[in-house]
C-alpha positions as CSV (number, residue, x, y, z in Angstrom):
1,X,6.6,8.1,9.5
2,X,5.8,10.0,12.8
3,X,2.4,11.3,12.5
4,X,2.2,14.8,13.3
5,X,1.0,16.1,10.3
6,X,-2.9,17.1,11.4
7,X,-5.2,14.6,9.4
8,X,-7.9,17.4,8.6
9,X,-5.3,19.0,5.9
10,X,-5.7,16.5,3.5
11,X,-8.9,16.8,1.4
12,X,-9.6,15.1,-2.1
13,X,-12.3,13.5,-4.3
14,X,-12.8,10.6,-1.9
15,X,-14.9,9.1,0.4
16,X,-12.9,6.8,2.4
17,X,-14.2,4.1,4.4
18,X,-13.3,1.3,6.6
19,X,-13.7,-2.5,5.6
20,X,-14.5,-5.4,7.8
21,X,-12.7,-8.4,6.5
22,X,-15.5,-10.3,5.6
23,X,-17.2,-7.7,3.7
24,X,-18.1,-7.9,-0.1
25,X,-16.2,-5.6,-1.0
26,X,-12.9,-7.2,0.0
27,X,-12.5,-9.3,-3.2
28,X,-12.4,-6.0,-5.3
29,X,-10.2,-3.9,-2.6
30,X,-7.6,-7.3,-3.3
31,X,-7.9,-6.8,-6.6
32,X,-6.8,-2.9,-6.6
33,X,-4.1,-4.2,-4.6
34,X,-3.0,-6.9,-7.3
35,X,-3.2,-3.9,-9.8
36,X,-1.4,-1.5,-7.8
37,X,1.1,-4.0,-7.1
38,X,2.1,-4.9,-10.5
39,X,1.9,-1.1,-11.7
40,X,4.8,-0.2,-9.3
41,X,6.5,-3.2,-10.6
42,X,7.0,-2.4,-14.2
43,X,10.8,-2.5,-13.6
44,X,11.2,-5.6,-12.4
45,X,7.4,-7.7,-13.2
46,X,5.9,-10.0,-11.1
47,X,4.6,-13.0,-11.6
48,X,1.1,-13.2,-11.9
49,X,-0.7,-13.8,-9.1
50,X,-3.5,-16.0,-8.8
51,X,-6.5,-14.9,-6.6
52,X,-5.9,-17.3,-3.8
53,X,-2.3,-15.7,-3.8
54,X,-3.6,-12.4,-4.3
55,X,-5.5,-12.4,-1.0
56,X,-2.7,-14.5,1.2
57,X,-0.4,-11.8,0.1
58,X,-2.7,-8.7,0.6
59,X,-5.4,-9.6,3.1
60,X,-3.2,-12.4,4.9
61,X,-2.7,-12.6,8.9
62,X,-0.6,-9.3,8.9
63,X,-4.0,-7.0,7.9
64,X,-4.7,-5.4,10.8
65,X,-8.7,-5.7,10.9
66,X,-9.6,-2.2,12.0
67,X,-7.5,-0.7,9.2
68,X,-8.9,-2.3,5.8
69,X,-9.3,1.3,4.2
70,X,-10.9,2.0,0.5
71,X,-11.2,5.5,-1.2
72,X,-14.3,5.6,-3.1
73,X,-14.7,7.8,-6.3
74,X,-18.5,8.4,-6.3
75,X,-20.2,5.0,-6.2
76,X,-16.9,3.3,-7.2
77,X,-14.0,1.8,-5.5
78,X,-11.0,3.5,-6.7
79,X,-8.1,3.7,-3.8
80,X,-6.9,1.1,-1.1
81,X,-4.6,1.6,2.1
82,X,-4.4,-0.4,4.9
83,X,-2.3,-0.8,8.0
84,X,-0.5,-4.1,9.3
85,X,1.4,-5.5,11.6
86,X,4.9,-5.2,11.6
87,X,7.9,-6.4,13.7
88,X,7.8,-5.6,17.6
89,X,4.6,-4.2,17.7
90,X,4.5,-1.5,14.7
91,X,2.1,-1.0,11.9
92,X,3.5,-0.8,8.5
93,X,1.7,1.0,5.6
94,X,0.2,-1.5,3.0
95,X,0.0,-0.8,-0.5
96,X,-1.5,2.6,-0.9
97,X,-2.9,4.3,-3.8
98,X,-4.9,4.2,-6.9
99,X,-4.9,1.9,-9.5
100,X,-4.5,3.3,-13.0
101,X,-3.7,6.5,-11.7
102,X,-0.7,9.2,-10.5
103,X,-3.1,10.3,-8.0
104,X,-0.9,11.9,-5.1
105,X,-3.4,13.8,-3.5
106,X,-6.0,11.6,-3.7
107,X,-3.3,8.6,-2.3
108,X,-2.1,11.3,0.6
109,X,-5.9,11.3,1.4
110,X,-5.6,7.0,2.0
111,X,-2.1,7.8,3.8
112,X,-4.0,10.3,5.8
113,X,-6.4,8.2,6.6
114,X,-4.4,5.5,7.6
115,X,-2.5,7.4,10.1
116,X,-5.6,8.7,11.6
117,X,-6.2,4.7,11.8
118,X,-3.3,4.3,13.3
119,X,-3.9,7.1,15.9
120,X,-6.7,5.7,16.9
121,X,-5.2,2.8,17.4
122,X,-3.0,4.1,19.8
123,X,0.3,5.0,17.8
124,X,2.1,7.9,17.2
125,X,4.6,6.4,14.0
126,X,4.0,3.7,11.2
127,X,6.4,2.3,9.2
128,X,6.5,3.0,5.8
129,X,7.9,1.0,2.8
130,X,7.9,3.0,-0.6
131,X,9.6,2.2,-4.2
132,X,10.9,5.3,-5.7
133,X,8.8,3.1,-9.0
134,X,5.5,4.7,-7.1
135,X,5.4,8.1,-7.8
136,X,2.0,8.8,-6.6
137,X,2.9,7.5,-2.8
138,X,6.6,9.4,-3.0
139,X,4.8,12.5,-3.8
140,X,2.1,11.8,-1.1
141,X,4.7,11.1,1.6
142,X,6.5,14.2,0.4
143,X,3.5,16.2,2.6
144,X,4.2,14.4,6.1
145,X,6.5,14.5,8.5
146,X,8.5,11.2,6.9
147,X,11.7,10.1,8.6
148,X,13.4,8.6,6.4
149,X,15.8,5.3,8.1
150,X,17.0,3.0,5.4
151,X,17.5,2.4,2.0
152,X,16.8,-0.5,0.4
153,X,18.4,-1.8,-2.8
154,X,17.2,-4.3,-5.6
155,X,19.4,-6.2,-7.8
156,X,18.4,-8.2,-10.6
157,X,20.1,-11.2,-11.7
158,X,19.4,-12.3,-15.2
159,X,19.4,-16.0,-16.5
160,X,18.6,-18.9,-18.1
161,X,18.0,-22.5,-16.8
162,X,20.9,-23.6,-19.4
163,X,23.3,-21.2,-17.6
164,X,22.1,-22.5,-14.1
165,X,22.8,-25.9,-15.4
166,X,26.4,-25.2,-17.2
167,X,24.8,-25.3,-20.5
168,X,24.8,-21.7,-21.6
């Protein structure tokens, strides 16, 4: 996504703020991630995660440290983003959005804020992974500049140990 839509264009219910890592709020911001996560996998579940899991896979090595975003809804943490780091150099977009909600302004808002991140940070483009299962962040992304470069497809294969094993 090349980021030349102008940040100040996006306005919503939220106050967003930055995270440290260490902060007490990061076992609740992995937690919206786990629920996010499995919402936009309804298709095709995944397993449960268990919290040690949980915060490999979401707050693991890859979380860029000044880019731990959460949208707040009043007092309340509603929203997640975050940036990381990708292959030769980039920053991807983590999971973005609300949990529990199709919220695509208020998820377009954490995209925004990310890219301002990500600006700051001395980028001009992020890399941007989105299921068409997430409608919210499609409808976000649908108000930037996105450069669409590949497609990637899932197929599911169905079976049972017996069949693995010759059995079925």
């Amino acid at each position: 996504m090349r980021l030349t839509t102008p940040i100040e264009e996006f306005s919503c219910g939220l106050t967003i703020c930055q995270l440290q890592r260490n902060s007490d709020e990061l076992a609740r911001w992995i937690d919206l991630h786990r629920q996010l996560y499995a919402e936009t996998h309804q298709d095709n579940p995944v397993a449960p995660l268990s919290d040690d899991d949980a915060r490999k896979l979401f707050a693991g090595k890859d979380l860029h440290p000044e880019a731990i975003l959460a949208g707040f809804d009043d007092q309340e943490m509603a929203g997640v983003s975050s940036l990381r780091s990708g292959s030769d150099e980039r920053l991807e977009l983590g999971w973005t959005g609300l949990p529990g909600r199709i919220a695509s302004q208020e998820t377009a808002c954490l995209v925004a804020a990310a890219a301002a991140r990500a600006r700051a940070l001395g980028r001009d483009v992020i890399a941007v992974e989105a299921d068409d299962t997430d409608r919210a962040l499609t409808e976000a992304l649908d108000q930037f500049d996105v450069e669409w470069c590949q497609t990637f497809r899932t197929y599911e294969l169905a079976w049972s140990p017996a069949e693995a094993q010759g059995q079925g």
